[in-house]
Each structure stands twice: as structure tokens, then as C-alpha cells.
C-alpha positions as CSV (number, residue, x, y, z in Angstrom):
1,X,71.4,157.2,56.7
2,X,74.2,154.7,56.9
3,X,76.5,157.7,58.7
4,X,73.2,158.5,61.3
5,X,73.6,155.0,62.0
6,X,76.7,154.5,62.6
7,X,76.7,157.3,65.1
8,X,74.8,155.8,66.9
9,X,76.0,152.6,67.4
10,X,79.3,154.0,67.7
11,X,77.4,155.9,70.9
12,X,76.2,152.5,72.3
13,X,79.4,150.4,71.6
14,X,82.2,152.9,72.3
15,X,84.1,151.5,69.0
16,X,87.8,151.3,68.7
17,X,87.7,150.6,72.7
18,X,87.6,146.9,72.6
19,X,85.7,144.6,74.8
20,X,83.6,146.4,77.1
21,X,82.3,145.3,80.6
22,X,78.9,144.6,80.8
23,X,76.5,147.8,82.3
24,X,74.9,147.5,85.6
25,X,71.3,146.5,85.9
26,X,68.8,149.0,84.9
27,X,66.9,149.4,87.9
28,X,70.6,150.1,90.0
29,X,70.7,146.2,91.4
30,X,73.9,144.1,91.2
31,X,76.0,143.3,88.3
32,X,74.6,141.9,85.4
33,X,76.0,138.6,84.7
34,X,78.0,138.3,81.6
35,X,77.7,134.9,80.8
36,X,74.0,134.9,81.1
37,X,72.2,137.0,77.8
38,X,68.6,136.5,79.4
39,X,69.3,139.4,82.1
40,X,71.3,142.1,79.6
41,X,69.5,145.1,78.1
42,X,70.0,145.9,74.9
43,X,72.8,148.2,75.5
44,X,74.7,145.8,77.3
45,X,73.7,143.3,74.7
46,X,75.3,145.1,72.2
47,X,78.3,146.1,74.3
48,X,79.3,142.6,75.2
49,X,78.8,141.4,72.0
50,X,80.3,144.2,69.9
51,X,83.9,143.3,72.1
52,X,83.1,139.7,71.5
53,X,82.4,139.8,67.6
54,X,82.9,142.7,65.9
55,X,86.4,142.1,64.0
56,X,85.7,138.3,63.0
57,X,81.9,139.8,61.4
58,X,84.2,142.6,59.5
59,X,86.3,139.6,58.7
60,X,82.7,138.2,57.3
61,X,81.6,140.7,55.7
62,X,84.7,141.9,53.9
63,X,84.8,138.1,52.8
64,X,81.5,138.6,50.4
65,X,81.8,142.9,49.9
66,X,86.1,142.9,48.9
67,X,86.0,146.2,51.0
68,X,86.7,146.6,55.1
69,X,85.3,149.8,54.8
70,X,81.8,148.4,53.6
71,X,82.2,145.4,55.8
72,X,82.5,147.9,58.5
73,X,78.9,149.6,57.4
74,X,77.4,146.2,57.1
75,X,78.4,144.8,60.7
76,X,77.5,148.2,62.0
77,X,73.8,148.2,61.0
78,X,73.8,144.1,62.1
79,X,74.6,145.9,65.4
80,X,72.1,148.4,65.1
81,X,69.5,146.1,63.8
82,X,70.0,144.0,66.7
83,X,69.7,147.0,69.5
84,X,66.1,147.2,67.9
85,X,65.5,143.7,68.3
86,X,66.5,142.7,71.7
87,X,63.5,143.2,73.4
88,X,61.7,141.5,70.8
89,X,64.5,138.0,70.9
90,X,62.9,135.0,72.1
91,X,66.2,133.3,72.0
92,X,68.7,135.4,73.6
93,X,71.6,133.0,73.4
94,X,71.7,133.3,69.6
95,X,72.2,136.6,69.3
96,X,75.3,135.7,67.8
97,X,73.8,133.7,64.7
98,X,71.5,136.6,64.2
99,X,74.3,139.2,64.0
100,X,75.7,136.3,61.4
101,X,72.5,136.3,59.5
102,X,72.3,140.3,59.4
103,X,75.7,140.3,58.1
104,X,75.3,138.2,55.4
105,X,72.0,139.8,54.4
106,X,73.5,142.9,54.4
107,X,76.1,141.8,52.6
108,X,73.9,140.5,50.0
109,X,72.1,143.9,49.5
110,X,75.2,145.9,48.8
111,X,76.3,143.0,46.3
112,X,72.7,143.4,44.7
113,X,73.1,147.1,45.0
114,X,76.6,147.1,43.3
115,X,75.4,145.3,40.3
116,X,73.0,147.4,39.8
117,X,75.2,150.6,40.2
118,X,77.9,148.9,37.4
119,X,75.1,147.7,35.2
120,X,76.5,149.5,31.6
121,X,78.8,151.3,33.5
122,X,82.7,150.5,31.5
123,X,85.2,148.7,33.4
124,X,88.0,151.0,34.4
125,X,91.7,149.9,33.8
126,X,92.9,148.0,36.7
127,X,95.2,150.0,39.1
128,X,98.3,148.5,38.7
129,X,100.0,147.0,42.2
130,X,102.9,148.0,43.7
131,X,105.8,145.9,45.2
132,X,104.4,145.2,48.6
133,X,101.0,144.1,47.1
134,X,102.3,142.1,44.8
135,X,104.3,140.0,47.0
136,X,101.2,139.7,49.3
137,X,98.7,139.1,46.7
138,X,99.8,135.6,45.1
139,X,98.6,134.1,42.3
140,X,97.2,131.3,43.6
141,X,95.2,133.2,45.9
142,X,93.8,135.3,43.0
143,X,92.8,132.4,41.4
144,X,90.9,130.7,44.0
145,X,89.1,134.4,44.5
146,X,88.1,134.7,40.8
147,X,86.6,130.9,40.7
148,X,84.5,131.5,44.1
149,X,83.2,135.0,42.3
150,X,81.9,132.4,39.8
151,X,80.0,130.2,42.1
152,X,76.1,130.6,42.2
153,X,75.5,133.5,45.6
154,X,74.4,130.0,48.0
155,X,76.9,128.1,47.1
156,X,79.7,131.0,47.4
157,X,77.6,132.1,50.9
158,X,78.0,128.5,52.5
159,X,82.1,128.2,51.3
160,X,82.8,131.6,53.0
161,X,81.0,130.5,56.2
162,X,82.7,127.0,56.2
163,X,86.4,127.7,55.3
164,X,86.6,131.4,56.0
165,X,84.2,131.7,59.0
166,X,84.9,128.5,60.6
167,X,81.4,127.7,61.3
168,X,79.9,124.2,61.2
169,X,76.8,123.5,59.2
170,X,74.4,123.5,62.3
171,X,75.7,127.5,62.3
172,X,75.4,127.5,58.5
173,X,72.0,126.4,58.0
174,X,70.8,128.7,61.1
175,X,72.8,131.9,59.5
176,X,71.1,131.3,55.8
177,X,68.0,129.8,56.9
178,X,68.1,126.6,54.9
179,X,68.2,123.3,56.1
180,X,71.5,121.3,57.1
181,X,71.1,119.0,54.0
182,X,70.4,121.8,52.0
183,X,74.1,123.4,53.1
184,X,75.8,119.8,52.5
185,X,74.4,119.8,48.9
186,X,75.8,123.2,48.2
187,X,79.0,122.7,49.9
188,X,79.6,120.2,47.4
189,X,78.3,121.6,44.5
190,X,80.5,124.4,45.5
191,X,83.6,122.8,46.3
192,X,83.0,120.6,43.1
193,X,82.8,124.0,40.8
194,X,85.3,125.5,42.6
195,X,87.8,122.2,41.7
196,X,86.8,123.0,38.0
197,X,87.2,126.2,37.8
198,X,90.8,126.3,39.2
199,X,91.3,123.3,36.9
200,X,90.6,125.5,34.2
201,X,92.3,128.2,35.0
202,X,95.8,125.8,35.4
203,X,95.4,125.1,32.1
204,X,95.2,128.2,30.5
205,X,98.5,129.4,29.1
């Protein structure tokens, strides 16, 4: 299914061809305004859009899923959900929060769907790293990726989407559908957890 779907956004976005121009009306009139959502079909929709944010939604998703392969499978059916959709968008203009919100969900699934999978399944040994990942991968950065894996899923969500994403808590609250109080309570629940946890982990010998 995931492959079918691919395909076809691929089809409709042209992937690995970068930003697109925008198609030509569908009845054969002028140029469709790219600036201006409200006239675009949902080819174009996806075009323009795809070119615009499809490595930073990777970026997202790979954020949450530790894999750019599955973070590529995630953003692609965000794409393809949202091909669906158009038609059906009251709000054009934030077609970019509902590609965020897709992502995240879809995220979220192959999380839930991983858990499951690895439920009473043993660990295997972890591959050991060569040179060139070793001097990339630094401890500190390890550390501050094994305390976020310990946060509660909202809190971890709303971290990723302020410090990795860049997005402000207006953008926050619209991509996880909670309130903007809501995301300043779990921003610092987060952050405060996160501060603990690395504390512990400084002080283990």
C-alpha cells in the first residue's frame, strides 16, 4: 500500500526534481498565481508545496521515526492525504499546518506500530560505529536523544516542533490540536524533565 502510494505521489510531485512551477489553470486560462492557494488545484497544490516543504517535513518526521527512510513514507502519504483533501480545504492557506499535522500523526502511528512490532521481541546487540560515526555522533548529543525518548509522547511532540522545527506555539498548538496554553504547560514540563534527566545522566559514572 505504502509503495502504491508513493507512486503516485511521486507521479504528481515529480520527486528528486526540486521546486516545481505552478501548472496552468485547468480550464487553459492564464497562469495560476503562486502566491495565491485559493486558485491552485490539487495538483498544483501539491507541486508547489512539495518544492516548498518537502525536505524540512523529512527533517520532521525523521525527528520522531530515527529513520529518513520512514520519514520519507510518512511525508509522502501527508502529501498524498492532502491531494485528497484539497477540494475539501476550507482554509487553503494552511495547507502547510495540515501537512505538519499529517506528519506528526503519521509519525505517531509508526511509533505505535513499532512498539507493538518489538513487544517480546529481544533486543539485538548494538551495531558497533565506525570512525566516521563516532566522531559525528557525540556524546552529548546522545544524551540529550536518550532523555527526550523518555519524555511523555506530548511533551516530546511539542520539544521537536519548538527547537527542531522552529515553529512558534501559535503553529504548535494548530499542528497538535491543543490549545496554546496547553503547549506552554508541556514545553515546560518537558524542558523541566529534560533538565533532570541529563542531570542524571552527568552523574552517572
Amino acid at each position: 500500500m505504502l509503495t502504491t502510494r508513493r507512486a503516485v505521489a511521486d507521479r504528481q510531485v515529480g520527486r528528486g526534481a526540486g521546486p516545481a512551477r505552478p501548472a496552468r489553470g485547468a480550464g487553459g486560462g492564464g497562469a495560476v498565481d503562486p502566491d495565491d492557494p485559493r486558485g491552485w488545484d490539487a495538483d498544483t497544490a501539491v507541486t508547489v508545496l512539495y518544492g516548498t516543504h518537502w525536505r524540512r517535513l523529512v527533517a520532521l518526521a525523521a525527528q520522531f521515526t530515527g529513520e529518513t527512510s520512514t520519514a520519507e513514507e510518512v511525508v509522502q502519504e501527508a502529501f498524498v492525504a492532502l491531494h485528497r483533501r484539497w477540494r475539501r480545504l476550507d482554509d487553503r492557506a494552511s495547507a502547510p499546518a495540515y501537512l505538519r499535522q499529517a506528519v506528526v500523526n503519521g509519525a505517531r502511528d509508526v511509533l505505535r506500530h513499532r512498539a507493538v512490532a518489538d513487544r517480546g521481541r529481544p533486543l539485538p546487540d548494538p551495531a558497533p560505529e565506525g570512525p566516521e560515526e563516532r566522531a559525528v555522533r557525540s556524546a552529548e548529543h546522545r544524551s540529550v536523544l536518550a532523555a527526550l525518548d523518555g519524555l511523555p509522547a506530548r511533551q516530546r511532540e511539542v520539544l521537536v516542533l519548538r527547537y527542531s522545527a522552529d515553529l512558534s506555539e501559535q503553529d504548535i498548538a494548530e499542528t497538535l490540536g491543543i490549545s496554546r496554553g496547553a503547549v506552554k504547560t508541556h514545553a515546560h514540563r518537558g524542558l523541566a524533565a529534560l533538565r533532570a534527566g541529563l542531570s542524571r545522566q552527568e552523574g552517572t559514572p
